[in-house]
mmCIF file of the N, C-alpha and C atoms, coordinates in Angstrom:
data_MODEL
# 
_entry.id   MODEL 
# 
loop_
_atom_site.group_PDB 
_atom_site.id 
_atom_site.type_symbol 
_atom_site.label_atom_id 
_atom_site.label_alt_id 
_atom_site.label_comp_id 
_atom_site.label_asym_id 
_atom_site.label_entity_id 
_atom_site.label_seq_id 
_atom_site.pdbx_PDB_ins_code 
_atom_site.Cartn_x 
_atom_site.Cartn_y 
_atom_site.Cartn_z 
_atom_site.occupancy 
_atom_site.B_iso_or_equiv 
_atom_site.pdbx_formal_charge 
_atom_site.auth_seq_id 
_atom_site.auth_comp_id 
_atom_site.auth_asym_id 
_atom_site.auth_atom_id 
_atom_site.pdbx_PDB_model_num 
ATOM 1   N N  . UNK A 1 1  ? 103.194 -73.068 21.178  1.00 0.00 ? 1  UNK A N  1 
ATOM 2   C CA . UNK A 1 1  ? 102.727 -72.719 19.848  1.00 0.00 ? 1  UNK A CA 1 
ATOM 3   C C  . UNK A 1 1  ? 101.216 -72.877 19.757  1.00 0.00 ? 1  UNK A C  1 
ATOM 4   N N  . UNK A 1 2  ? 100.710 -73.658 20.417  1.00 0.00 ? 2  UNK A N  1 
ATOM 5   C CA . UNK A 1 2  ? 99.355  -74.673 20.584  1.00 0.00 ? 2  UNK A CA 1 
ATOM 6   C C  . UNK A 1 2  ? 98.508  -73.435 20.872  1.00 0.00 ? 2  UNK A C  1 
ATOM 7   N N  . UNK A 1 3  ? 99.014  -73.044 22.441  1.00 0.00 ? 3  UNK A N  1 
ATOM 8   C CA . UNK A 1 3  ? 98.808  -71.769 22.955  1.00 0.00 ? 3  UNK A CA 1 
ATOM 9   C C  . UNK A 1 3  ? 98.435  -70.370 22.172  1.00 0.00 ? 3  UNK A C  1 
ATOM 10  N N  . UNK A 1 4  ? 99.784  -69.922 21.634  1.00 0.00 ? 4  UNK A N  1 
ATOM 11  C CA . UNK A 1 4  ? 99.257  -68.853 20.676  1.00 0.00 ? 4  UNK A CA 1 
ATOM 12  C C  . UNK A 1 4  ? 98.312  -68.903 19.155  1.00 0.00 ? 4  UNK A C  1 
ATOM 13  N N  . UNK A 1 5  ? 98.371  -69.897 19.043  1.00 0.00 ? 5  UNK A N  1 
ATOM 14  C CA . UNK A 1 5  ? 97.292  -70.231 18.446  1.00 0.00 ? 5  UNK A CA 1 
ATOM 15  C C  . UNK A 1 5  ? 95.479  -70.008 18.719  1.00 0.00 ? 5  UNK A C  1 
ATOM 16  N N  . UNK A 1 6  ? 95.342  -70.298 19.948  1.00 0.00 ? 6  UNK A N  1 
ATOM 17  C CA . UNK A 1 6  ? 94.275  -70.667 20.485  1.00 0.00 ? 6  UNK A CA 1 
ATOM 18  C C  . UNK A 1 6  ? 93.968  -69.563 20.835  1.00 0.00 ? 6  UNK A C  1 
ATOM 19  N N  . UNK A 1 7  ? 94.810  -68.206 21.678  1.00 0.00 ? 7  UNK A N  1 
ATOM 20  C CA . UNK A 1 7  ? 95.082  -67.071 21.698  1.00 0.00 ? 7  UNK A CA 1 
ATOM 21  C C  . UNK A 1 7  ? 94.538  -66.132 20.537  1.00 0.00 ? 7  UNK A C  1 
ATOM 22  N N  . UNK A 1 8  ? 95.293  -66.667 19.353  1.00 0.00 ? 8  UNK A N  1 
ATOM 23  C CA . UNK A 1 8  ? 94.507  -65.539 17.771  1.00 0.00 ? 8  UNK A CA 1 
ATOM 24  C C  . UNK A 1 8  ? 93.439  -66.347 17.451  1.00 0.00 ? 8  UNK A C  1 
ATOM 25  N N  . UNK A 1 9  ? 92.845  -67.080 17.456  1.00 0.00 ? 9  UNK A N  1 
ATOM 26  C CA . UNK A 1 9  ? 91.995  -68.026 17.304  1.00 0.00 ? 9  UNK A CA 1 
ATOM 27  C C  . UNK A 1 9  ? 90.839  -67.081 17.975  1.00 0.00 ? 9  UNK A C  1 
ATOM 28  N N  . UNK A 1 10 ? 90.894  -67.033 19.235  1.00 0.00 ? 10 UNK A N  1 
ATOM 29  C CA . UNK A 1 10 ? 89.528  -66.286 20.436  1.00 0.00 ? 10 UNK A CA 1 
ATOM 30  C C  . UNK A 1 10 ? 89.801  -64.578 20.013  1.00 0.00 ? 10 UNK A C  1 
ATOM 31  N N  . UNK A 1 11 ? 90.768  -64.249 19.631  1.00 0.00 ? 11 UNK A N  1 
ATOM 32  C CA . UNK A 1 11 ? 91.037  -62.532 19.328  1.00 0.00 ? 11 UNK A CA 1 
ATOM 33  C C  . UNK A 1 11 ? 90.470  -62.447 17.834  1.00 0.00 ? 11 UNK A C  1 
ATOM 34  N N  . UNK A 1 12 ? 90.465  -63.523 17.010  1.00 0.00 ? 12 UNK A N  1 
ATOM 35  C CA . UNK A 1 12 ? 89.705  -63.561 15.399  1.00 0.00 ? 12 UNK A CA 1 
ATOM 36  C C  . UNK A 1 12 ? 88.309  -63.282 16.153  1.00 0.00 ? 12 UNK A C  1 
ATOM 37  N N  . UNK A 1 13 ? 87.787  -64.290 16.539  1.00 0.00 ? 13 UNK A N  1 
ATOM 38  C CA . UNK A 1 13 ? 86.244  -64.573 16.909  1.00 0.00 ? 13 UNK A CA 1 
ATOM 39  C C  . UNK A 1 13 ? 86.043  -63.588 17.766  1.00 0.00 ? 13 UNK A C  1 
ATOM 40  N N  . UNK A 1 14 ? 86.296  -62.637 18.350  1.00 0.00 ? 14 UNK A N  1 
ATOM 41  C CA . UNK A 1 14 ? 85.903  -61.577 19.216  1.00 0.00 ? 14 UNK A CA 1 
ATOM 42  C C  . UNK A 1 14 ? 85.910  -60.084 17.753  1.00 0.00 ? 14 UNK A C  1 
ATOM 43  N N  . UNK A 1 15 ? 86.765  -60.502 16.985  1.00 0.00 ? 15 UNK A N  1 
ATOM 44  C CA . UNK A 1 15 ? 86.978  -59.213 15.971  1.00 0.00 ? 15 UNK A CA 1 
ATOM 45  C C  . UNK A 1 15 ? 85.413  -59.255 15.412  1.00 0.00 ? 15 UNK A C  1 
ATOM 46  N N  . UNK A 1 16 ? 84.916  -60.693 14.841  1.00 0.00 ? 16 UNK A N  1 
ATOM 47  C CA . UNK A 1 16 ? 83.762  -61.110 13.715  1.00 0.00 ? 16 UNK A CA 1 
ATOM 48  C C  . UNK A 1 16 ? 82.716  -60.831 14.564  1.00 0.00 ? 16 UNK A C  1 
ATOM 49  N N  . UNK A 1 17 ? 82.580  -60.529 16.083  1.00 0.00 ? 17 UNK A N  1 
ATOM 50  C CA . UNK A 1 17 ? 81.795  -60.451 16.687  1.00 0.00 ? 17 UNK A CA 1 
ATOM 51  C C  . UNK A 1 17 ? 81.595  -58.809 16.801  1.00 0.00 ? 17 UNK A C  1 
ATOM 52  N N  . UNK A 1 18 ? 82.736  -58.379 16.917  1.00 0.00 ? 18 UNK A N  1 
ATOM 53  C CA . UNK A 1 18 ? 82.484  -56.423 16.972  1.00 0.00 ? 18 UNK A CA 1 
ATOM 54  C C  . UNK A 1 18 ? 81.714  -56.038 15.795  1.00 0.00 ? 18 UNK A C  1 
ATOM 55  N N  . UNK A 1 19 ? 80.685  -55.225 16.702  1.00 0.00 ? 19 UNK A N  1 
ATOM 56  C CA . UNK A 1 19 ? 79.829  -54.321 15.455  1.00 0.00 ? 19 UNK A CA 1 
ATOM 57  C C  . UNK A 1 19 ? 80.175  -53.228 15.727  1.00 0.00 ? 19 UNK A C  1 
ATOM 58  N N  . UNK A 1 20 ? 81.040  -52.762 16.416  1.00 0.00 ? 20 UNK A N  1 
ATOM 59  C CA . UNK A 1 20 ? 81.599  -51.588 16.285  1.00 0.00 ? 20 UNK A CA 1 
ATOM 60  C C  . UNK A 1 20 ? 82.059  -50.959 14.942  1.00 0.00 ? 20 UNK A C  1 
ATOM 61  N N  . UNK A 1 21 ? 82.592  -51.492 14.293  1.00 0.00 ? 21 UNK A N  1 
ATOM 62  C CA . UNK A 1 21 ? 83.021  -51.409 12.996  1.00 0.00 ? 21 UNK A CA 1 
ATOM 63  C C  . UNK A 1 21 ? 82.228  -51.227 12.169  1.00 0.00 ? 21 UNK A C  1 
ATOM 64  N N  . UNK A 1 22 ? 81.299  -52.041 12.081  1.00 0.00 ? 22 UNK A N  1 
ATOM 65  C CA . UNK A 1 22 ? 80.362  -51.731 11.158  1.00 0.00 ? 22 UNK A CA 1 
ATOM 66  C C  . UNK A 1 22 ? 79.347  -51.274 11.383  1.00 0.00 ? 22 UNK A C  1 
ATOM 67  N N  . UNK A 1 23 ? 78.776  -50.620 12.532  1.00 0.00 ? 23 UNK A N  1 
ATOM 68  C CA . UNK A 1 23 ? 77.991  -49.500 12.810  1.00 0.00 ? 23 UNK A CA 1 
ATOM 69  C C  . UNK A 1 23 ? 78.675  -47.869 11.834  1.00 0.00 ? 23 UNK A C  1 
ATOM 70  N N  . UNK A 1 24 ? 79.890  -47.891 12.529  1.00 0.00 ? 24 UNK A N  1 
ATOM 71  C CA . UNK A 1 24 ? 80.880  -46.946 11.870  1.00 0.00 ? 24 UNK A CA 1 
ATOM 72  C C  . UNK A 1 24 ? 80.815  -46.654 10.405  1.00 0.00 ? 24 UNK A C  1 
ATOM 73  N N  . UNK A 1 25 ? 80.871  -47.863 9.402   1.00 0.00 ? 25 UNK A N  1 
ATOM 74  C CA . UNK A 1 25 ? 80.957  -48.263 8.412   1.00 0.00 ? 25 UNK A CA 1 
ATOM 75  C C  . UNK A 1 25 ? 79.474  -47.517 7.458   1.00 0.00 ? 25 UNK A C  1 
ATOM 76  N N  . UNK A 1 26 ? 78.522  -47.793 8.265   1.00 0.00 ? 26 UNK A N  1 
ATOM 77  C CA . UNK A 1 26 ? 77.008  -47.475 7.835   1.00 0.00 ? 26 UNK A CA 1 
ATOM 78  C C  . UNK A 1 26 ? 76.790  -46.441 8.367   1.00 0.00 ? 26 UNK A C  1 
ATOM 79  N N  . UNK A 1 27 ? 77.496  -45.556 9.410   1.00 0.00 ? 27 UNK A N  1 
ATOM 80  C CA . UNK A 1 27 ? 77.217  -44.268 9.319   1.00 0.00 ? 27 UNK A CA 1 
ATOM 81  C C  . UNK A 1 27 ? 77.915  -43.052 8.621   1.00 0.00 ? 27 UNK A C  1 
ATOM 82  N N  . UNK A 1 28 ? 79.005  -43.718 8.214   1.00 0.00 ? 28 UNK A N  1 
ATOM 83  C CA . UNK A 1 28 ? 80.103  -43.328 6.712   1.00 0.00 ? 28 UNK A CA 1 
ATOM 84  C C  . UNK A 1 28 ? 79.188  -43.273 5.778   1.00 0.00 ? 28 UNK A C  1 
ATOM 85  N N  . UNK A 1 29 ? 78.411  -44.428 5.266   1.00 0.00 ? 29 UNK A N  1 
ATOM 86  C CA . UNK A 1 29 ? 77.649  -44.381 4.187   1.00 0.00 ? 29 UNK A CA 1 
ATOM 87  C C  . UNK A 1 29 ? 76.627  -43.630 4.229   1.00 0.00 ? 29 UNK A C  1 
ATOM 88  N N  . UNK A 1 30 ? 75.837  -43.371 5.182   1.00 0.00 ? 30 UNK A N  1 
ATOM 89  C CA . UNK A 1 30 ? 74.483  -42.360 5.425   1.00 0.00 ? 30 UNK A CA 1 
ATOM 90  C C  . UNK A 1 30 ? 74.952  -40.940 5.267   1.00 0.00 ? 30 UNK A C  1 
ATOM 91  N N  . UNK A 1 31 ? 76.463  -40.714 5.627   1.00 0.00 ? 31 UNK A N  1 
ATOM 92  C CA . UNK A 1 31 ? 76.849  -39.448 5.476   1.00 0.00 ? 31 UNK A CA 1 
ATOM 93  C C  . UNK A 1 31 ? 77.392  -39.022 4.160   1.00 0.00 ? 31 UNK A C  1 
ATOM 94  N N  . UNK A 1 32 ? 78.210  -39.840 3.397   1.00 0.00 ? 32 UNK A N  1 
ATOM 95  C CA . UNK A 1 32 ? 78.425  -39.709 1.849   1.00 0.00 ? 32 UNK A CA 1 
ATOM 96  C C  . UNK A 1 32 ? 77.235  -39.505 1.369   1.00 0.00 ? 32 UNK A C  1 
ATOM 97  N N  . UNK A 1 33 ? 75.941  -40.197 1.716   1.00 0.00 ? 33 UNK A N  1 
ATOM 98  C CA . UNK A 1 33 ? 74.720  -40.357 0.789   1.00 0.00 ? 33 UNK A CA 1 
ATOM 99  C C  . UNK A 1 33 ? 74.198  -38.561 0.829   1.00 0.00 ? 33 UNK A C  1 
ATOM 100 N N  . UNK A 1 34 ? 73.877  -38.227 2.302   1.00 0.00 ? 34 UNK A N  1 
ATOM 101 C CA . UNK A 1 34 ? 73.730  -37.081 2.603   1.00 0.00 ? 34 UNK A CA 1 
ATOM 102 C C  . UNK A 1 34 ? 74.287  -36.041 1.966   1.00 0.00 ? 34 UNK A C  1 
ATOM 103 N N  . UNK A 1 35 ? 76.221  -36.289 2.018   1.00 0.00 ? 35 UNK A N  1 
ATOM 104 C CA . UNK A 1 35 ? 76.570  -35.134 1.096   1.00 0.00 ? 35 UNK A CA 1 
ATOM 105 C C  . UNK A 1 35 ? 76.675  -35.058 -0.562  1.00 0.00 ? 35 UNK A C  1 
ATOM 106 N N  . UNK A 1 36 ? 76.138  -35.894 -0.841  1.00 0.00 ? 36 UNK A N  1 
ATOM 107 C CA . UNK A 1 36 ? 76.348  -36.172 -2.930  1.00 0.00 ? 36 UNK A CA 1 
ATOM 108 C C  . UNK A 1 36 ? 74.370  -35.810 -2.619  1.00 0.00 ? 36 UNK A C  1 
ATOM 109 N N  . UNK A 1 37 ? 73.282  -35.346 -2.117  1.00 0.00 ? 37 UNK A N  1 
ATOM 110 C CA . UNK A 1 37 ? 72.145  -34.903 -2.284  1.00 0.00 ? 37 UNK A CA 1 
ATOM 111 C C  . UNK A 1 37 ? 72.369  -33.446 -2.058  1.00 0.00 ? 37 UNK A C  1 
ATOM 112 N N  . UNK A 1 38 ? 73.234  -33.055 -0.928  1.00 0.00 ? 38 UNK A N  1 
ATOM 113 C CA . UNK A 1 38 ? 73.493  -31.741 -0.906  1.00 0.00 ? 38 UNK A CA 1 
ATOM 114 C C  . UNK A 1 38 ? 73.946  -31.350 -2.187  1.00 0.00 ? 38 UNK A C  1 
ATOM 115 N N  . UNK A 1 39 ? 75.233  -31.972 -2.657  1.00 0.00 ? 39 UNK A N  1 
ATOM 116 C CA . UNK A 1 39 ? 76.264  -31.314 -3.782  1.00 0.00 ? 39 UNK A CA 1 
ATOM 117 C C  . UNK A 1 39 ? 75.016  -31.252 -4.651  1.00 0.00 ? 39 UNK A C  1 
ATOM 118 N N  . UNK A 1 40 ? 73.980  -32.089 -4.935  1.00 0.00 ? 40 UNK A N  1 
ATOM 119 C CA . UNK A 1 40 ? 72.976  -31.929 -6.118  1.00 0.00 ? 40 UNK A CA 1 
ATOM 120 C C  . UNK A 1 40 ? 72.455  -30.953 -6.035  1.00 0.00 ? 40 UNK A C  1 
ATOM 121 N N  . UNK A 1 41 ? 71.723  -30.831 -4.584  1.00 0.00 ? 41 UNK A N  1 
ATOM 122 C CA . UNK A 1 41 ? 70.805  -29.710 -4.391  1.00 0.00 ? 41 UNK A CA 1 
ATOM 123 C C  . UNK A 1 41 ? 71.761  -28.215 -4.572  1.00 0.00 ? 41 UNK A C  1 
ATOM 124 N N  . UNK A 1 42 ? 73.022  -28.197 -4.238  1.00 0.00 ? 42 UNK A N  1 
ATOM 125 C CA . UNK A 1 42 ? 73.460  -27.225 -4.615  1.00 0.00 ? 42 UNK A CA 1 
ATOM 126 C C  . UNK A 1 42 ? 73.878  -26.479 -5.665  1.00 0.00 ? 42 UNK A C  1 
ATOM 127 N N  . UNK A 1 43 ? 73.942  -27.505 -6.719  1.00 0.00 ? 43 UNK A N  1 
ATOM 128 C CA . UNK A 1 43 ? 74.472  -27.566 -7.992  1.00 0.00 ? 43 UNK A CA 1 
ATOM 129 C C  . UNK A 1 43 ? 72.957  -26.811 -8.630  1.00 0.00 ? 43 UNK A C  1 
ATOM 130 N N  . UNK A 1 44 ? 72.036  -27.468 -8.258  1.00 0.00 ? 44 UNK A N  1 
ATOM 131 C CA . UNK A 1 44 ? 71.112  -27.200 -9.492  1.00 0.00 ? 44 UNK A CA 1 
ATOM 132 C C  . UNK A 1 44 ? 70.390  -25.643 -9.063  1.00 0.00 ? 44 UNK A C  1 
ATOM 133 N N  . UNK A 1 45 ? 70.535  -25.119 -7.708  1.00 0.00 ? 45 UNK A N  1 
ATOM 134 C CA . UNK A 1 45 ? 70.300  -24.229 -7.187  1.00 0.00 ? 45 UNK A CA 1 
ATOM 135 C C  . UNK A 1 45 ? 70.936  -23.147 -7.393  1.00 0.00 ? 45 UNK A C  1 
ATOM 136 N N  . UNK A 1 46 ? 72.430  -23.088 -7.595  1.00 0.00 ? 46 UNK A N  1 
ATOM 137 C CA . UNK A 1 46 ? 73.726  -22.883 -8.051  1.00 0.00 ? 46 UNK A CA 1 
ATOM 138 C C  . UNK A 1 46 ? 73.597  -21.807 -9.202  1.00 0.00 ? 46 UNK A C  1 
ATOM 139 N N  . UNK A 1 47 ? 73.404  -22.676 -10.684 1.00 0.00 ? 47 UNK A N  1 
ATOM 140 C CA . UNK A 1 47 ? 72.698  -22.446 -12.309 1.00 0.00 ? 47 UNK A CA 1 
ATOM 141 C C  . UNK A 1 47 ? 72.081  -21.353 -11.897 1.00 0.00 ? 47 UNK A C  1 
ATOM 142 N N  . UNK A 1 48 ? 70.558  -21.461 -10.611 1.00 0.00 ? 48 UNK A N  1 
ATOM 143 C CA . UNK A 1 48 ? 69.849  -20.341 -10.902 1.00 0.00 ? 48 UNK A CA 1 
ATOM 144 C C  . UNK A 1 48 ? 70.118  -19.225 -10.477 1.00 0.00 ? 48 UNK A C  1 
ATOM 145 N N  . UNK A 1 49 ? 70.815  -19.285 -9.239  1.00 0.00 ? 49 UNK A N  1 
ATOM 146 C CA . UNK A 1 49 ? 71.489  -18.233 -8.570  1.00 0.00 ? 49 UNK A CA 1 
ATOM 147 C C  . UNK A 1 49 ? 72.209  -17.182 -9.573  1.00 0.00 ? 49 UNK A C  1 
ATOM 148 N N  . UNK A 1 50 ? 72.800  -18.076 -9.969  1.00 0.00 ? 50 UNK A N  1 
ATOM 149 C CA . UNK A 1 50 ? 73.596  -17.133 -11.299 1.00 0.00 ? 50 UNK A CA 1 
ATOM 150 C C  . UNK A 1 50 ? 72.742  -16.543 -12.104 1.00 0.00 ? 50 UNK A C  1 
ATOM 151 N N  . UNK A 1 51 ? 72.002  -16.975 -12.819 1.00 0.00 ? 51 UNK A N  1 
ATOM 152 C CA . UNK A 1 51 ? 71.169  -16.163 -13.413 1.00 0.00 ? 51 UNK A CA 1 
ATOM 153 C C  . UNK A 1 51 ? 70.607  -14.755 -12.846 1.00 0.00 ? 51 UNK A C  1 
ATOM 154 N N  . UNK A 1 52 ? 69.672  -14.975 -11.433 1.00 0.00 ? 52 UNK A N  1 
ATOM 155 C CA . UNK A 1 52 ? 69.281  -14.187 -11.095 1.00 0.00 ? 52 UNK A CA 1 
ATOM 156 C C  . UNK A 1 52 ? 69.824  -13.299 -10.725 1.00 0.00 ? 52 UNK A C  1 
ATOM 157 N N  . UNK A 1 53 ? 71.949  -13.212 -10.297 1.00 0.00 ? 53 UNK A N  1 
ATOM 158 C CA . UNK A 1 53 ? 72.411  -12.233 -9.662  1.00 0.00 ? 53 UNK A CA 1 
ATOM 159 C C  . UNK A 1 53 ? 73.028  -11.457 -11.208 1.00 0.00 ? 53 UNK A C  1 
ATOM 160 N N  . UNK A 1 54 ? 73.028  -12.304 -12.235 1.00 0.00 ? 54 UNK A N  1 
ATOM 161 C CA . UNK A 1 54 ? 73.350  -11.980 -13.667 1.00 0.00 ? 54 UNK A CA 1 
ATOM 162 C C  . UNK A 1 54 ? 72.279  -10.793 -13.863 1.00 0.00 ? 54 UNK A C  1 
ATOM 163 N N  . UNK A 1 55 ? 71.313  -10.650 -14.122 1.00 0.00 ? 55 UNK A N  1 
ATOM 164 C CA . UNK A 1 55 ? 69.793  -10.485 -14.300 1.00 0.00 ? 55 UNK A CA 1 
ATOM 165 C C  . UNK A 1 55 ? 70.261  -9.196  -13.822 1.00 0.00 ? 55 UNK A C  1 
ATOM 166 N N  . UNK A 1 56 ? 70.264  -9.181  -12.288 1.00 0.00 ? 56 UNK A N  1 
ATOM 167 C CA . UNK A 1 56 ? 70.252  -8.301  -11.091 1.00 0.00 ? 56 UNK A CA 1 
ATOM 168 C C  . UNK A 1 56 ? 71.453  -7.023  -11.928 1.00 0.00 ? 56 UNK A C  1 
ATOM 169 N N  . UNK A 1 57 ? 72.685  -7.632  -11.873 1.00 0.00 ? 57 UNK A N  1 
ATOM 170 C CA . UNK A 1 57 ? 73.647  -6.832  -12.271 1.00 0.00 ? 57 UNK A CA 1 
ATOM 171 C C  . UNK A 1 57 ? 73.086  -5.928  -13.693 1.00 0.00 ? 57 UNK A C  1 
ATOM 172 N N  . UNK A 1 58 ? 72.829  -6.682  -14.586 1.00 0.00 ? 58 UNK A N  1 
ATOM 173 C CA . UNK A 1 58 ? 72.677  -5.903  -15.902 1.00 0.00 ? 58 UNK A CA 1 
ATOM 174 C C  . UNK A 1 58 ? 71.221  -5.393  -15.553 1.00 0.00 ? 58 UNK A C  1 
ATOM 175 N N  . UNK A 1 59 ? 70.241  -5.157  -15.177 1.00 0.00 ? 59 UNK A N  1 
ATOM 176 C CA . UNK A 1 59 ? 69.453  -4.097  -14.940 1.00 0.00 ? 59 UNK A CA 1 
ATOM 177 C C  . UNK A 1 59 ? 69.903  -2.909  -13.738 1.00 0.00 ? 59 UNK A C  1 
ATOM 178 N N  . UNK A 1 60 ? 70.984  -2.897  -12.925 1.00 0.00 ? 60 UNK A N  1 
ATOM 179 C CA . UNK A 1 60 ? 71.252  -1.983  -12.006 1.00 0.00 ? 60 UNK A CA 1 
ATOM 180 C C  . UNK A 1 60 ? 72.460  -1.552  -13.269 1.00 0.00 ? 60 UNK A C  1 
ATOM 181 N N  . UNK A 1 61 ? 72.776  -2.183  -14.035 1.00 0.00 ? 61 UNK A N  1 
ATOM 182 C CA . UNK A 1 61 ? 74.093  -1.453  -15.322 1.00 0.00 ? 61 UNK A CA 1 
ATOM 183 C C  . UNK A 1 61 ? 73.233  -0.659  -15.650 1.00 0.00 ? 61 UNK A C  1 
ATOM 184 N N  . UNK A 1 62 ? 72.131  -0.870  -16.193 1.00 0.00 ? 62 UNK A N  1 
ATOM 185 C CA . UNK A 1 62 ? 70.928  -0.124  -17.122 1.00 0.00 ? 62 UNK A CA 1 
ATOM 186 C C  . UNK A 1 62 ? 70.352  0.857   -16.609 1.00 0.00 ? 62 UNK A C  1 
ATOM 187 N N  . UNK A 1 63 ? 70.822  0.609   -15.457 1.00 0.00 ? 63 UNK A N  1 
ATOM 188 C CA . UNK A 1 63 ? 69.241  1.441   -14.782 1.00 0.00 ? 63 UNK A CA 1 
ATOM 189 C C  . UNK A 1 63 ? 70.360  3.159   -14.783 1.00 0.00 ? 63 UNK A C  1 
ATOM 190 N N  . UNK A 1 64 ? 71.797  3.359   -14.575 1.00 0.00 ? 64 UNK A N  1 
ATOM 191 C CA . UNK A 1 64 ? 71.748  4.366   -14.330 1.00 0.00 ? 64 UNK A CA 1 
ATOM 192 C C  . UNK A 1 64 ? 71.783  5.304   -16.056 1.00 0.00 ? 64 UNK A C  1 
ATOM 193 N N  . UNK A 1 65 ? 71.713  4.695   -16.862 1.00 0.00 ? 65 UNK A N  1 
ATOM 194 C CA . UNK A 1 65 ? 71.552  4.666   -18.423 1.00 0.00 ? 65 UNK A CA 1 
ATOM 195 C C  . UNK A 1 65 ? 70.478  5.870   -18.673 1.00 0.00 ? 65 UNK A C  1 
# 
C-alpha cells in the first residue's frame, strides 16, 4: 500500500512539473484572443461592405432608367 502510494505520490510531482500543458493552455488563449479581433475587424468592416454593395446595386437599378 506504502508502495502505491509513493508510486502516485512521484506521478503527482512529475504532472506539477509538465509544462506541456500549459504551454498548450497559453497558446489556446493567444488564439481565442486572435479570433474575437478578427470577428471585430470583420464585423465593423462587414456594416460597410454592405453599404457600398447596397449603393452599388441601386445605382446599376438606376442607371438602366
Amino acid at each position: 500500500m506504502a508502495r502505491l502510494r509513493g508510486a502516485g505520490m512521484s506521478a503527482f510531482k512529475r504532472f506539477l512539473r509538465d509544462q506541456r500543458g500549459a504551454t498548450a493552455i497559453e497558446y489556446g488563449l493567444i488564439v481565442a484572443g486572435i479570433a474575437v479581433a478578427i470577428i471585430a475587424i470583420v464585423n465593423s468592416i462587414g456594416g460597410e461592405l454592405q453599404n457600398t454593395y447596397s449603393e452599388v446595386a441601386d445605382n446599376l437599378a438606376n442607371a438602366g432608367q
